[in-house]
N, CA and C atoms as a LAMMPS dump frame, in Angstrom:
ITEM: TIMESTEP
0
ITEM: NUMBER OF ATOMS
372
ITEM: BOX BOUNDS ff ff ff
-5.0000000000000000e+02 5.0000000000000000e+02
-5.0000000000000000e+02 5.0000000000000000e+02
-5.0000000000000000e+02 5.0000000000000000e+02
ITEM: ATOMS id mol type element x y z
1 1 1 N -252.781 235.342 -427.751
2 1 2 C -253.984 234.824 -427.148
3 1 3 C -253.732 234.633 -425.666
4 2 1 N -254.736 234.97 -424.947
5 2 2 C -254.669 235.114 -423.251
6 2 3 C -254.801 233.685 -422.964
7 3 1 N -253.859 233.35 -422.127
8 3 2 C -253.921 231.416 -421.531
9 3 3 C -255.512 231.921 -420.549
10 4 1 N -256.279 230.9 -420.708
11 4 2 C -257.327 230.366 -419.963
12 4 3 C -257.223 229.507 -418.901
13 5 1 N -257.589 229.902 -417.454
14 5 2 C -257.484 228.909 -416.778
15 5 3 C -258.373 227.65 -416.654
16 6 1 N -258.303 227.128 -415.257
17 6 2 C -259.164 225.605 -415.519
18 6 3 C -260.442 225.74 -415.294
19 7 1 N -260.378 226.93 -414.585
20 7 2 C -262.182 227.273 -414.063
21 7 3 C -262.935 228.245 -415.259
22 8 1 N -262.357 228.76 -415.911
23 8 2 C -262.326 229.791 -417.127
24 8 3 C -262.855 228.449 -418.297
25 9 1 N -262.21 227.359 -418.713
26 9 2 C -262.1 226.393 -419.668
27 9 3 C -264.108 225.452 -419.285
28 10 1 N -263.738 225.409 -418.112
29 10 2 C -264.998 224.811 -417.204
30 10 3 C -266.132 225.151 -417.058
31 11 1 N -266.065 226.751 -417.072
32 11 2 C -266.599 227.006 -417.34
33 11 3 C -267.523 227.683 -419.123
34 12 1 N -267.1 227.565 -419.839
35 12 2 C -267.069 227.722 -420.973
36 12 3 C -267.996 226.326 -421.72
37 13 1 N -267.316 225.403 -421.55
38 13 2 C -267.706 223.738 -421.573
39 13 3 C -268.946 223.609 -421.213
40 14 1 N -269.764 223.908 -419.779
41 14 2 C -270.55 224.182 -419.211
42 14 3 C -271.861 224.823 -420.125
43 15 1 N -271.285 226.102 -420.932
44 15 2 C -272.295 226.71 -421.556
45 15 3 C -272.607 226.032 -422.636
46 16 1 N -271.731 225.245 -423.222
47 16 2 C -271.963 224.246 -424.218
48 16 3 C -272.483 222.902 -424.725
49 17 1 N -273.799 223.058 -425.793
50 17 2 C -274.571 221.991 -425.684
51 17 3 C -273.86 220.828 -426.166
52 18 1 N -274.546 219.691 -425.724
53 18 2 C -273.276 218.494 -426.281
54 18 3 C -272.938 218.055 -427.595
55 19 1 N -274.107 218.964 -428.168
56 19 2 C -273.284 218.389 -429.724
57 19 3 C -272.598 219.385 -429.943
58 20 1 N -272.262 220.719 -429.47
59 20 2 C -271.412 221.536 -429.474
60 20 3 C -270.101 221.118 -429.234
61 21 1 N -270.122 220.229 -427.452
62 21 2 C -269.183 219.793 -427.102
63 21 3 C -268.457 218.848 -427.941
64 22 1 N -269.21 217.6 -428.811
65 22 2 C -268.715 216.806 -429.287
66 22 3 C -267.983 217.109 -430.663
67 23 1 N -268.285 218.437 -430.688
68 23 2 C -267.798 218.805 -432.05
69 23 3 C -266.25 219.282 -431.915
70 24 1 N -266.535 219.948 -430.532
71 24 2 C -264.899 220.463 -429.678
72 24 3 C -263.859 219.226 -429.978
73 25 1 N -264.615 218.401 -429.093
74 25 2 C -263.526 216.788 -429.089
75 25 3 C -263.056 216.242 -430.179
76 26 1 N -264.159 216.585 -431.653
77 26 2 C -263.524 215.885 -432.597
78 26 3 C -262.512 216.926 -432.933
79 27 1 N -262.961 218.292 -433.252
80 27 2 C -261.368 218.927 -433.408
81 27 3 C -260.677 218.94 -432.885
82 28 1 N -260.579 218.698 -431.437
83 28 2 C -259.413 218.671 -430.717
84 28 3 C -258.441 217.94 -431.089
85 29 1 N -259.063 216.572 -431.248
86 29 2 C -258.733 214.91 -431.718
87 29 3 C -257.758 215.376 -432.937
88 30 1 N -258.624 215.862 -433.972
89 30 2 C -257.884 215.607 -435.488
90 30 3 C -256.956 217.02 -435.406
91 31 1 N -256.68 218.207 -434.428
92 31 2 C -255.779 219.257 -434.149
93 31 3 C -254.42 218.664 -433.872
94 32 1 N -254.617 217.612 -432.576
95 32 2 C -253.517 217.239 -431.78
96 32 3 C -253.269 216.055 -431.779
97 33 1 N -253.957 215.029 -433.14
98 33 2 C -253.724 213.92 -433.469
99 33 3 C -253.433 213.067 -431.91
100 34 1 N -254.681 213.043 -431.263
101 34 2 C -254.744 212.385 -430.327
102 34 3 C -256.177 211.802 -430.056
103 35 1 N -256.339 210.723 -429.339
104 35 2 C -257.849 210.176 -428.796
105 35 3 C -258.121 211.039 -427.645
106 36 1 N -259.674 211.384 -427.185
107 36 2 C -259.831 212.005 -425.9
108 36 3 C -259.549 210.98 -424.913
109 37 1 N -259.425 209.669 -424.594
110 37 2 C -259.054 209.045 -423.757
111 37 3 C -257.92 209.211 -423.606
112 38 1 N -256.869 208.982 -424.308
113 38 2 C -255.563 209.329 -424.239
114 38 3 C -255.124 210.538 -423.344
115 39 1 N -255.91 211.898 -423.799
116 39 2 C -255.592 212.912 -423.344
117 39 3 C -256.387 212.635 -421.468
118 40 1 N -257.064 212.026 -421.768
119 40 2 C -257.657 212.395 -419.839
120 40 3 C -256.812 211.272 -419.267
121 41 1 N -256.084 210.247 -419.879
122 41 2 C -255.223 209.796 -419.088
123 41 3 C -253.706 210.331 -419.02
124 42 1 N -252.895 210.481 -420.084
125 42 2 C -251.58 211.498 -419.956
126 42 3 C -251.472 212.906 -419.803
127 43 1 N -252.833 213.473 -420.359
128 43 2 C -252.744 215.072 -420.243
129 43 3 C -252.196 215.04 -421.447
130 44 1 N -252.378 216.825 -422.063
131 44 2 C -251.977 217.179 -422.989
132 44 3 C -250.576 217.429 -423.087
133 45 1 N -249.854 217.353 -422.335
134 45 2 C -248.467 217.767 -422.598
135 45 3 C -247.244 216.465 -422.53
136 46 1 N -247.959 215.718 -421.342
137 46 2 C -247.085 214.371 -420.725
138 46 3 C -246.927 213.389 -421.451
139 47 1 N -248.364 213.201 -422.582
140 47 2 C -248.345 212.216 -423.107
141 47 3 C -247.186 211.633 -424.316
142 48 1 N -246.713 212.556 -424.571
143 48 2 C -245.48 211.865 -425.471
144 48 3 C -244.213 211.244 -425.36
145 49 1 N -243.636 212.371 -423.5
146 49 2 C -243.215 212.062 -422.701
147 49 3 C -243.074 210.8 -422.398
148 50 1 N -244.441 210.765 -421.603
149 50 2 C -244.614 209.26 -421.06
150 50 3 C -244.84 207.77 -421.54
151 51 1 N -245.104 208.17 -423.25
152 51 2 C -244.993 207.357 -424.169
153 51 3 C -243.308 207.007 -423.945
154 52 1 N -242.667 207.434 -424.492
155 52 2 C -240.895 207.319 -424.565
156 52 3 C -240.813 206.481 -423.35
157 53 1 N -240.792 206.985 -422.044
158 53 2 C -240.397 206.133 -421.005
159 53 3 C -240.791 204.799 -420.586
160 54 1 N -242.433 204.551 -421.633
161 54 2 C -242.356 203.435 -421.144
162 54 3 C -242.428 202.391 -422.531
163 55 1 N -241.587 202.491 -423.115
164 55 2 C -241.105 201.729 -424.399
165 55 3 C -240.817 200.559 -424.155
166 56 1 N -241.633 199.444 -424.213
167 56 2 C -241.009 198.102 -424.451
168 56 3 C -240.735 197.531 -425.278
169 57 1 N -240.924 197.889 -426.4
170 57 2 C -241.302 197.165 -428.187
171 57 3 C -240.202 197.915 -428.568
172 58 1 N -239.485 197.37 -429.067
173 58 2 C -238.267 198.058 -430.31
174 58 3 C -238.189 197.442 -431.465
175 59 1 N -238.01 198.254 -432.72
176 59 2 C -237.705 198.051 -433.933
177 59 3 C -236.146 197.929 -434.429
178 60 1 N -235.955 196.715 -434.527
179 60 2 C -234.217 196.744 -434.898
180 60 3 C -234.297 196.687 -437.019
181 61 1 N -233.518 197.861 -436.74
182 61 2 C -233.989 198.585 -438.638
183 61 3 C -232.428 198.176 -438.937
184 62 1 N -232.075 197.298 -440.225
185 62 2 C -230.695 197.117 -440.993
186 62 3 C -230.868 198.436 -441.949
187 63 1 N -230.101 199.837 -441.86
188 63 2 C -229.7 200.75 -442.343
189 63 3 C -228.849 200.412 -443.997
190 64 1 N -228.223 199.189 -443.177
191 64 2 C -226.687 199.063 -444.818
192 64 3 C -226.711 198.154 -444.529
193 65 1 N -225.706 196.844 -445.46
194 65 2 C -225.329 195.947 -445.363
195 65 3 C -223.692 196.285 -444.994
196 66 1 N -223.039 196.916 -445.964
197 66 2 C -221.817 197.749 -445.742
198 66 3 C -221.065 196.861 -446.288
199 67 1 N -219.736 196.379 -445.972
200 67 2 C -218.619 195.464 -447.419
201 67 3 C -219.145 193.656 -447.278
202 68 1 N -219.473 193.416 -446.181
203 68 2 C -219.741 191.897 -445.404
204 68 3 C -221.19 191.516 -445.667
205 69 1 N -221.62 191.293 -446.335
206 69 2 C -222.736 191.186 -446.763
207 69 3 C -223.438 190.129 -446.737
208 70 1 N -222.465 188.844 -447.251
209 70 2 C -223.015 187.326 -446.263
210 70 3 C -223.056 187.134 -445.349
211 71 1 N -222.184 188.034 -444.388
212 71 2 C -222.276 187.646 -443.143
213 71 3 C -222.778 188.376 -442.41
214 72 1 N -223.545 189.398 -442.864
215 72 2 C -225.063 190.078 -442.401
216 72 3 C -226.3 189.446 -442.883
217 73 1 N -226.311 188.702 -444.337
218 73 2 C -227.049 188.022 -444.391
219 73 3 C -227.091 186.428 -443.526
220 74 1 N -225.965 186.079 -442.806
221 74 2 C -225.769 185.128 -442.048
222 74 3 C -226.399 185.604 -440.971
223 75 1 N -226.507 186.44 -440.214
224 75 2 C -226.711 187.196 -438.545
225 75 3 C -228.24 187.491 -439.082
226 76 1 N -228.724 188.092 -440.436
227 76 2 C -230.442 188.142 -440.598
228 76 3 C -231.251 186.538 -440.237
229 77 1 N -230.387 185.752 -440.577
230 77 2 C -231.168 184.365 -441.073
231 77 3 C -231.101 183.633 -438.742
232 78 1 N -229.879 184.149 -438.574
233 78 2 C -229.699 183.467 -437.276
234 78 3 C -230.671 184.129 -436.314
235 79 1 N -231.065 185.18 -436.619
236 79 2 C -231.944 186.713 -435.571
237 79 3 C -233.379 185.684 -435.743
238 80 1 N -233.845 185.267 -436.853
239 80 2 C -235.142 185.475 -437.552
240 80 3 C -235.291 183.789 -438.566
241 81 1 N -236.364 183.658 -438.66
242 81 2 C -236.749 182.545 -439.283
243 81 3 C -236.412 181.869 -440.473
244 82 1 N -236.168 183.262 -440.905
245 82 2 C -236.28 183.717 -442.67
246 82 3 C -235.425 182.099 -443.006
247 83 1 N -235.39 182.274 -444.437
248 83 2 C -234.754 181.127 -445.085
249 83 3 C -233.439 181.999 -446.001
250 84 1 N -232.657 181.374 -446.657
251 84 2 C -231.659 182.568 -447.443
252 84 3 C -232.024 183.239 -448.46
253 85 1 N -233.307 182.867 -449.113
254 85 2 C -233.382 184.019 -450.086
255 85 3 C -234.34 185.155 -449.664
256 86 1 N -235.264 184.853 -448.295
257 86 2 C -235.58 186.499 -447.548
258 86 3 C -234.688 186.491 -446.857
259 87 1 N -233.759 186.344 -446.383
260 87 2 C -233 187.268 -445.75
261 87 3 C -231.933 187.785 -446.611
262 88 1 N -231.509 187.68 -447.817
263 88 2 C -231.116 188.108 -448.942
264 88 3 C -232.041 189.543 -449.148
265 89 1 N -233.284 188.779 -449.496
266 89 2 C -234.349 190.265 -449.974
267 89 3 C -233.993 191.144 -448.809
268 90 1 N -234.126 191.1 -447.667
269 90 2 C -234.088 191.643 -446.352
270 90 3 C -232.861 192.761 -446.541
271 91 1 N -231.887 192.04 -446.799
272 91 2 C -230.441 192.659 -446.492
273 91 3 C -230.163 193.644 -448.116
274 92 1 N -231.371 192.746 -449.144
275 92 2 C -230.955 194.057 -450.062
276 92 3 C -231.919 194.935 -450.025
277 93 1 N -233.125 195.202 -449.846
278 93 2 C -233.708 195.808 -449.542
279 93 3 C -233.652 196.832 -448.394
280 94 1 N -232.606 197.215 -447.56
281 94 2 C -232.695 198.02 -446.635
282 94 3 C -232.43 199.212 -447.255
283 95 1 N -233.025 200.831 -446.378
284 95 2 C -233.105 199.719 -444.751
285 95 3 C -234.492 199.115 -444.797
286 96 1 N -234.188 198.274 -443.969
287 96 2 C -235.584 197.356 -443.6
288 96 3 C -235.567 197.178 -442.321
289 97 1 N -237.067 196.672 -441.307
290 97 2 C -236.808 196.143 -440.09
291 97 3 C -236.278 194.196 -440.332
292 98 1 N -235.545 194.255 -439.693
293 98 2 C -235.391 193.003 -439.013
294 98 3 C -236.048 192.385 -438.406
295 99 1 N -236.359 193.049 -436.516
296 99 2 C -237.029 192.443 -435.412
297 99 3 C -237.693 193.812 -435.964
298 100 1 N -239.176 193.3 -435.207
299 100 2 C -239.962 193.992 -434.746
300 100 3 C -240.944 193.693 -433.389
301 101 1 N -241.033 194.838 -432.608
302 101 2 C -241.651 194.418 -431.522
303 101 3 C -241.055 193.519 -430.615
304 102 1 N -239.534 193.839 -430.415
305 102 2 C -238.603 192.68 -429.858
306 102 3 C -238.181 193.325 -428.593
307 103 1 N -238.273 192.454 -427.577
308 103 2 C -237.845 193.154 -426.264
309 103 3 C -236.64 193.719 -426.297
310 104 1 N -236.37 195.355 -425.114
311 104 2 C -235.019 196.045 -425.019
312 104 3 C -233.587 194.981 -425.472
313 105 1 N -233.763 194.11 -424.485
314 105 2 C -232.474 193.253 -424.747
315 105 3 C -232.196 192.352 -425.743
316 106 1 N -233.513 191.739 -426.222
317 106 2 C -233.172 190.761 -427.671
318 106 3 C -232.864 191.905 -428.755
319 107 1 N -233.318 193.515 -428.682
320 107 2 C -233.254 194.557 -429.656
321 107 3 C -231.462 194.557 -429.729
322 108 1 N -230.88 194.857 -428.492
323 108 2 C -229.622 195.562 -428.506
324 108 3 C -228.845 194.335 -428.663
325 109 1 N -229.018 193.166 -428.483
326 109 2 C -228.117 191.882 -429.203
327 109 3 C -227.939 191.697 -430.428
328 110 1 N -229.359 192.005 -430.903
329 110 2 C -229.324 192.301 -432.562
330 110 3 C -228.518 193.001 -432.973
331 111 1 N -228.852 194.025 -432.517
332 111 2 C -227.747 195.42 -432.802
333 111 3 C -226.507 194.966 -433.175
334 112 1 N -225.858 194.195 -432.36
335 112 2 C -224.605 194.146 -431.833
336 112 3 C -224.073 193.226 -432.504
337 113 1 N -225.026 192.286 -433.141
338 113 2 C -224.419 191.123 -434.044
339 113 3 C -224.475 191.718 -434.705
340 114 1 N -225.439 192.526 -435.825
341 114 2 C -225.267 192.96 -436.992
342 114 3 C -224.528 193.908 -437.451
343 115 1 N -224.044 194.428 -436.212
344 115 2 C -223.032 195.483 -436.501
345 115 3 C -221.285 194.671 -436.677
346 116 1 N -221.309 193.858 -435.822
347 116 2 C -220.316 192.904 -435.862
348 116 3 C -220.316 192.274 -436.976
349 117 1 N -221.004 192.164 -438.158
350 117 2 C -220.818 191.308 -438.898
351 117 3 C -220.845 192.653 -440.248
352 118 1 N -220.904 193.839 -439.828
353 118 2 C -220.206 194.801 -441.184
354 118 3 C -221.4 195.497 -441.17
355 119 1 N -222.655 195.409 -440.281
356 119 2 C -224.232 196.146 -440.952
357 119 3 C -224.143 197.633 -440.129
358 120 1 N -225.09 198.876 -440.789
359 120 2 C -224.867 199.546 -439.915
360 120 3 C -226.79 199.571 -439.626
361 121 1 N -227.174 199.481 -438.352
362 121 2 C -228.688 199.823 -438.104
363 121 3 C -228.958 200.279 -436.746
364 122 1 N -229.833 200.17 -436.488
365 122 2 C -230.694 201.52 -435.541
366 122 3 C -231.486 200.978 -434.815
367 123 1 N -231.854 201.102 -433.608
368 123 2 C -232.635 200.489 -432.818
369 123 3 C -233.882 201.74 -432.886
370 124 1 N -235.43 201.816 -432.8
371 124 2 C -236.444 202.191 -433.016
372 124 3 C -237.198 202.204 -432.024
């Protein structure tokens, strides 16, 4: 298929009545699993890109408990509210998230205790 340019695309759009048009947008939408706002603010290509770079929210996911297991369930209960029998469920149930939506640096402390205490998990 021949790439179309922007005046080529513009024109095309142009000849098209708007419920024509609106019919474009919804396939576009459910093609490229995207909103049209989205796309007129990142563009079609940047936007996933520019998603990644500006990541503030991380998911700290417990993968394993691994041989130490109270004392990952000790580091779940100290991270998080939980009481000992969810953070029990927590730690047997993985993987599971832990934090969610936890800033870069409270994410990678997590990390770092739970790995210290025998867990293996993943920052998100």
């Amino acid at each position: 298929m021949a790439k179309l340019s922007t005046e080529e695309l513009l024109s095309a759009f142009k000849e098209m009545t708007i419920i024509e048009l609106s019919e474009f947008v919804k396939e576009f939408e459910e093609t490229f699993d995207v909103t049209a706002a989205a796309v007129a603010v990142a563009g079609p290509a940047g936007g996933a890109a520019a998603a990644e770079e500006e990541q503030t929210e991380f998911d700290v996911v417990l993968e394993s408990a691994g041989d130490k297991k109270i004392a990952v369930i000790k580091e779940v209960r100290a991270l998080t509210s939980l009481g000992l029998k969810e953070a029990k469920e927590v730690v047997d149930s993985a993987p599971k998230a832990v934090l969610e939506g936890a800033a870069k640096e409270a994410a990678e402390k997590a990390k770092e205790a739970l790995e210290a205490a025998g867990a293996t998990v993943t920052v998100k």
